[in-house]
C-alpha positions in Angstrom: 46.4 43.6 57.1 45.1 47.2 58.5 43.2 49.3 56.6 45.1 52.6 55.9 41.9 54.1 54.6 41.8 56.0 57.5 45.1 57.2 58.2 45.6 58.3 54.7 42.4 60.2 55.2 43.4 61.6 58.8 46.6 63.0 56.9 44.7 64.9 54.6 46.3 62.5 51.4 42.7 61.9 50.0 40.6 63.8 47.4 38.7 61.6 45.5 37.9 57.8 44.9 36.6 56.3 42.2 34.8 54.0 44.5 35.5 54.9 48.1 33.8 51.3 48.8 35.4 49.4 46.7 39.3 50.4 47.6 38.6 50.2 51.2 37.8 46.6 50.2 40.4 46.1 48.1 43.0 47.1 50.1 42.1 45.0 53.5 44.6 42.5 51.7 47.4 43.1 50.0 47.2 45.1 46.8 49.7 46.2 43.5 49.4 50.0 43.4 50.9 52.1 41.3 51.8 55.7 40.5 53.7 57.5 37.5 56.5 60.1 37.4 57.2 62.2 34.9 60.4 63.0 33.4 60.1 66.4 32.6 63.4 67.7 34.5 66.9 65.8 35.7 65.4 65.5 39.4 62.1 65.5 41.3 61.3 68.1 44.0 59.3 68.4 47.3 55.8 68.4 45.9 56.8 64.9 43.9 57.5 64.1 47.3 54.0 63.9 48.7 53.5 61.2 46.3 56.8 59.1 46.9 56.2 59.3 50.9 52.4 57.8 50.1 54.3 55.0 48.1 56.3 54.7 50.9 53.3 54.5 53.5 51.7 52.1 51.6 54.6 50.0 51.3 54.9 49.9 54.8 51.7 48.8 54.8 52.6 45.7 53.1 51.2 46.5 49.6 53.4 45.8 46.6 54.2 49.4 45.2 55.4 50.2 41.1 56.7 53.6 40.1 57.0 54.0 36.9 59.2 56.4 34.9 57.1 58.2 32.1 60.6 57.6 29.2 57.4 57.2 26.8 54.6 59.4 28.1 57.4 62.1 28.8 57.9 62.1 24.9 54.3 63.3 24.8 53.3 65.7 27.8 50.4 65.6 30.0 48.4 68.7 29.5 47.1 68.9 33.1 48.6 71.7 35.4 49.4 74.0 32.6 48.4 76.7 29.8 50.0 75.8 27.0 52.0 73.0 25.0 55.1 72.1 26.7 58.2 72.5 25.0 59.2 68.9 23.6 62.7 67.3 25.0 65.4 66.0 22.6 65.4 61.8 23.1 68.8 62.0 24.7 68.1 64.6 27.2 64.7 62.7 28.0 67.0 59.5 28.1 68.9 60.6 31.0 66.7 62.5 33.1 64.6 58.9 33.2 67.4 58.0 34.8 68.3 60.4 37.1 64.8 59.8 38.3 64.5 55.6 38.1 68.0 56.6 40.9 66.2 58.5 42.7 63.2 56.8 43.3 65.6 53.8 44.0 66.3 55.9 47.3 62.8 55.8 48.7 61.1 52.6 47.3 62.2 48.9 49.0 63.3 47.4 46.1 64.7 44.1 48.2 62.0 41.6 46.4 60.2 42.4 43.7 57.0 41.4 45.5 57.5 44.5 47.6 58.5 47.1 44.6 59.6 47.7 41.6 60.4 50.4 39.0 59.3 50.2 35.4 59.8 52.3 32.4 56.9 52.7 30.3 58.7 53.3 27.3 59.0 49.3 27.6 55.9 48.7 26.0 54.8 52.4 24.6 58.1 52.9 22.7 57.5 50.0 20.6 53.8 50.2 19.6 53.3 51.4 15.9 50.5 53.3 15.1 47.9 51.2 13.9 47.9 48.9 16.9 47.8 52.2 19.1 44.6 53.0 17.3 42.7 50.1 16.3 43.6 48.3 20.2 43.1 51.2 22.5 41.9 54.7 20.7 38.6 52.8 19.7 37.7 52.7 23.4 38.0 56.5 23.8 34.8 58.8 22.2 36.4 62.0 21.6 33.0 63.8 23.7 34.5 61.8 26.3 37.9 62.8 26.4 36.7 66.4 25.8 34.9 66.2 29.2 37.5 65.2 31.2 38.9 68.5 33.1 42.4 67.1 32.0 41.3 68.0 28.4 38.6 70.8 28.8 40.8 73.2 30.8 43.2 73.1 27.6 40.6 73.9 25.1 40.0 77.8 25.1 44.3 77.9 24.9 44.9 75.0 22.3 45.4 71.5 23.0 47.3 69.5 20.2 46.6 65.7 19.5 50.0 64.9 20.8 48.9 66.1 24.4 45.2 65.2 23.8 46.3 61.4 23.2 48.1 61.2 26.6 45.0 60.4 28.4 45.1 57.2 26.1 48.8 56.5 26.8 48.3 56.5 30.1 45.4 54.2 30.4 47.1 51.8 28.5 50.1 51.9 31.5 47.1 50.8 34.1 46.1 48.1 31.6 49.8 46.8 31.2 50.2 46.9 34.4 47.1 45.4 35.6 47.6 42.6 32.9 51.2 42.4 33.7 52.0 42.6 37.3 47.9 42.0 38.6 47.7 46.2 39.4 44.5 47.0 41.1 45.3 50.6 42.4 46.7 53.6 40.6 47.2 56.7 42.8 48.2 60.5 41.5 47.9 64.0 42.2 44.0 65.7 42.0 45.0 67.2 38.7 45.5 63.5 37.3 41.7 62.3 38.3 40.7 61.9 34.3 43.5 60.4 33.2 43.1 58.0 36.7 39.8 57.3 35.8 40.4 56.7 32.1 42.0 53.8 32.9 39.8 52.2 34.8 37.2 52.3 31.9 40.0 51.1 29.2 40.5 48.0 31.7 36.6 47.4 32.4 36.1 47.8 28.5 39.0 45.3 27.6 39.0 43.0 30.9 35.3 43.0 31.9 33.3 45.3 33.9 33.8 42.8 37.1 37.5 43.8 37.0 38.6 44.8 40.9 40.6 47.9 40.0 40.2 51.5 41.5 42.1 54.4 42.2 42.4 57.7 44.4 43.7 61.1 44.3 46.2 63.2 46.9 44.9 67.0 47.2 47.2 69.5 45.4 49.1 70.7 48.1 49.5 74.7 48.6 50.8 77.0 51.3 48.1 79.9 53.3 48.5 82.4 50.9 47.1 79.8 47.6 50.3 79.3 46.3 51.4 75.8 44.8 53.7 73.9 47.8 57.3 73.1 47.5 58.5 76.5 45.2 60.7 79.0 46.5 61.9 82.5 45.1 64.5 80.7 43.3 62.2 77.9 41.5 61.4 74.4 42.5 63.3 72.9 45.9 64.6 69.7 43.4 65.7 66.4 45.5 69.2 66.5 43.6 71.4 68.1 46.3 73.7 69.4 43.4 70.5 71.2 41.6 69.0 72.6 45.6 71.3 72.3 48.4 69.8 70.2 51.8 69.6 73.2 53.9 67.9 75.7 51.3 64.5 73.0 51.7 65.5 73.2 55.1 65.2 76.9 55.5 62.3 76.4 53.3 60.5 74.6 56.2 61.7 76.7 58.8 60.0 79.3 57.8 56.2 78.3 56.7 53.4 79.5 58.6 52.1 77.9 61.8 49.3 76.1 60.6 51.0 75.2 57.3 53.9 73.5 59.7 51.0 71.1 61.2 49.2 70.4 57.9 52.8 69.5 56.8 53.6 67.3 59.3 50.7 65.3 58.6 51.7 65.1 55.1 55.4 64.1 55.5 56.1 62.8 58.8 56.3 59.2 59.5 55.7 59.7 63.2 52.5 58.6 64.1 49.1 60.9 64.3 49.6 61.0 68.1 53.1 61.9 68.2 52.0 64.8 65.6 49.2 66.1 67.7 51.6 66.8 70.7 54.3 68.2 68.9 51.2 70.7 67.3 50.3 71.0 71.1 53.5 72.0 71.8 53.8 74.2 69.2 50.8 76.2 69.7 51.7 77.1 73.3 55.4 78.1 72.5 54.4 80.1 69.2 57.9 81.7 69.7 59.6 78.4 69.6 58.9 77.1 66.2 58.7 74.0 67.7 56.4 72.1 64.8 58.9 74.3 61.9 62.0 72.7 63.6 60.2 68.9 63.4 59.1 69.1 60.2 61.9 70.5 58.7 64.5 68.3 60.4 62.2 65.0 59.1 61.9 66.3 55.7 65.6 66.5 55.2 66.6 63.3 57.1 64.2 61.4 54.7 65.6 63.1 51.6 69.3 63.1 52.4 69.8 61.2 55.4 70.2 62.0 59.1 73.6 63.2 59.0 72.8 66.0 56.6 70.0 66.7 58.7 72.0 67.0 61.6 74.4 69.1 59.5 71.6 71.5 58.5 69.9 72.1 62.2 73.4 73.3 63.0 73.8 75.7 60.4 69.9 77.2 61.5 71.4 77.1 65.2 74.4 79.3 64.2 72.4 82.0 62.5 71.5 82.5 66.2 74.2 81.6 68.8 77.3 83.2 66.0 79.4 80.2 66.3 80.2 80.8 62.7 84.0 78.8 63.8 82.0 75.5 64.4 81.4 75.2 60.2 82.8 73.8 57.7 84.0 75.8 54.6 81.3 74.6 52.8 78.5 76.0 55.0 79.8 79.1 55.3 79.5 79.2 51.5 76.3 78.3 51.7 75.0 79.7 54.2 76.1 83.4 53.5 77.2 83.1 50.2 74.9 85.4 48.9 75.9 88.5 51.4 79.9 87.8 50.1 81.6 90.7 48.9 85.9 90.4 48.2 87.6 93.4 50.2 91.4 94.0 50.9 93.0 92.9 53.3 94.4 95.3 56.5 91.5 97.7 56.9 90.3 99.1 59.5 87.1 97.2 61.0 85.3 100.8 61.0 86.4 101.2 57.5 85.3 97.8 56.1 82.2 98.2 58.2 81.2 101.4 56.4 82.9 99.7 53.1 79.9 96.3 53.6 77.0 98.5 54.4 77.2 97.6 57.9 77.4 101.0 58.5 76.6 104.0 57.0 79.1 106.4 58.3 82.6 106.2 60.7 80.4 108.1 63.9 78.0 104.5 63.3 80.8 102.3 63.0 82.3 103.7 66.5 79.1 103.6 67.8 78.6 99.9 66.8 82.3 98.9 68.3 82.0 100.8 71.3 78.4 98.9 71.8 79.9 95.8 71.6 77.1 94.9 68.7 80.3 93.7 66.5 81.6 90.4 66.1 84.1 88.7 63.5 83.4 85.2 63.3 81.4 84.8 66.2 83.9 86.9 68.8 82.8 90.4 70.3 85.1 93.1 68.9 85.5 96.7 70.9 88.9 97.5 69.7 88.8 100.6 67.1 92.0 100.0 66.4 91.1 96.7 64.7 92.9 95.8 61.3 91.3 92.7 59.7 93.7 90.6 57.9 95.3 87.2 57.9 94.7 86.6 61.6 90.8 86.5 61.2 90.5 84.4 58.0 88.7 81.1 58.3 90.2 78.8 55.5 92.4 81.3 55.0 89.9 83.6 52.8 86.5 84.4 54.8 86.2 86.7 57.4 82.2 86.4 58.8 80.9 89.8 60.1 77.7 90.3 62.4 76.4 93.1 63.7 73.7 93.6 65.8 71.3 90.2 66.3 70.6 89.2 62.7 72.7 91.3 60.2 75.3 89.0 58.6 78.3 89.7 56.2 80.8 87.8 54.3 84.3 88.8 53.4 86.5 87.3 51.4 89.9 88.9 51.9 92.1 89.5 49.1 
């Protein structure tokens, strides 16, 4: 089996081992590995995503990969990543988004023979644990000065930490220990902010199994953009997997427009093409700035892993038409979504000058002329130089939307009424 050591590295999807030495070793044969999502909303979103496409790698690999669904630990919340107690979900609502995210994860993760994945709940063995055995089997392997060390913790302590939060370091140690004892889980990967709680676990197992126990585990890198900002959030909040929550071309768009060098870092991170083919299309990139050459790759992958090719197909249309006009080529659909938010309703049988003046596409009739006599006018991707121009029936698309554009990038939506 190769080593993917190298690659992962080479992608930039390292931080930190626990034993650099020791998973190399470990994973020259084939290895149970395991990483945990948490239920904390009805979908996951891109930044999850880092971590489900390493799942994926190593799957490929030929490890044996587990997700597991946090229905216990979500009950609790993990106090890394944030300033202050989260807000604790109802059962029911915590019920369904484990769920919604056990489907989702169903998507990415070869689920064929269990020998190649599977997807646990932890609430399986957490949810039924009363107190006493949680305390007098695990807690006694945690000092407190230890747990307070821990950045996990220590980060917390100047804002408040309760001992709900402060005991998930235990909870999910005990997962790794389950699942080591369980299913014979040697790896547990996370995000960089998860490196205590990672590394608690491999102490609880040492302590309980023996300090010759071949377990280890690594971190990815948080991921952020070139400005510092946290990857995979847009104006409008998190870019969530769940096409009904974000819509496919929105992440799309999303990709489109990151920075150059953000677009190459990406690639490495998401793209299942191989280092090589990476580096050309970089090449490439680099000597056709104007092109957006890695943008275009990286943002047609991203979406043809999370929704399939045919939506990314769809969406790489809907980018071309924002420059070629050929608004009559869409569906209804994607004119809703793609200039939804320029829609204004306007009566029917003005005259273009008129509505132009009436959209903000110009600011007075001598501009409006100007812009018709130009020819920078177009309703629904067609040149219009007529001033005599009444907009009505005959223009609708779907019988409602009229699409205006004037000049090279000024777009409006009207639906007639």
């Amino acid at each position: 089996m190769a080593n993917i050591v190298e690659e992962l590295k080479a992608r930039g999807l390292i931080k930190d081992f626990s034993n650099e030495e020791e998973v190399r070793e470990l994973l020259k044969t084939k290895q149970t590995i395991y990483c945990g999502f948490d239920p904390s909303a009805s979908s996951m979103h891109v930044g999850n995503f880092v971590m489900i496409s390493l799942l994926m790698r190593l799957q490929r690999a030929g490890h044996k990969i587990i997700a597991i669904v946090g229905g216990a630990t979500g009950m609790i919340g993990d106090p890394s990543g944030k300033s202050k107690e989260r807000n604790l979900q109802g059962v029911e609502t915590l019920k369904a988004n484990t769920q919604c995210i056990k489907e989702q994860l169903e998507r990415f993760i070869d689920l064929s023979d269990p020998e190649k994945g599977m997807i646990l709940n932890n609430y399986e063995w957490l949810g039924a644990m009363d107190l006493l055995t949680y305390l007098r089997d695990y807690g006694k392997y945690f000092p407190v000065n230890y747990m307070l060390s821990k950045d996990i913790v220590a980060s917390r302590l100047e804002a408040g930490v309760s001992y709900t939060e402060f005991s998930y370091m235990i909870l999910q140690s005990i997962d790794f220990l389950k699942l080591h004892q369980n299913y014979g889980c040697s790896l547990q990967i996370g995000g960089g902010d998860q490196w205590g709680n990672l590394t608690s676990g491999l102490e609880l197992i040492r302590k309980i199994e023996g300090p010759e126990a071949k377990v280890g585990c690594f971190t990815v890198p948080l991921l952020l953009d070139q400005n510092g900002k946290k990857f995979g959030k847009s104006e409008g909040g998190a870019l969530y997997l769940d096409a009904k929550l974000v819509s496919p071309y929105k992440i799309y768009q999303y990709f489109i427009n990151v920075g150059d060098d953000d677009a190459a870092r990406y690639m490495k991170v998401f793209s299942f093409k191989s280092l090589d083919e990476i580096a050309q299309i970089t090449k490439d990139h680099y000597e056709h700035l104007g092109a957006r050459i890695a943008q275009k790759a990286l943002a047609y992958e991203i979406i043809e892993l999370i929704h399939g090719k045919e939506k990314a197909e769809e969406c790489k249309k809907m980018s071309e038409v924002l420059f070629s006009g050929d608004v009559k080529s869409l569906s209804k659909e994607n004119i809703e979504e793609l200039f939804g938010d320029l829609k204004t309703e306007q009566p029917k049988g003005l005259l273009l000058e008129d509505l132009l003046i009436v959209i903000k596409a110009a600011s007075s009739k001598r501009e409006a002329r100007e812009f018709i006599n130009g020819n920078a006018v177009s309703i629904n991707g067609e040149k219009v130089s007529d001033l005599t121009h009444i907009v009505d029936e005959k223009d609708a698309l779907f019988g409602e939307y009229v699409v205006i554009k004037r000049g090279k990038k000024n777009y409006y939506l009207v639906k007639l009424n």
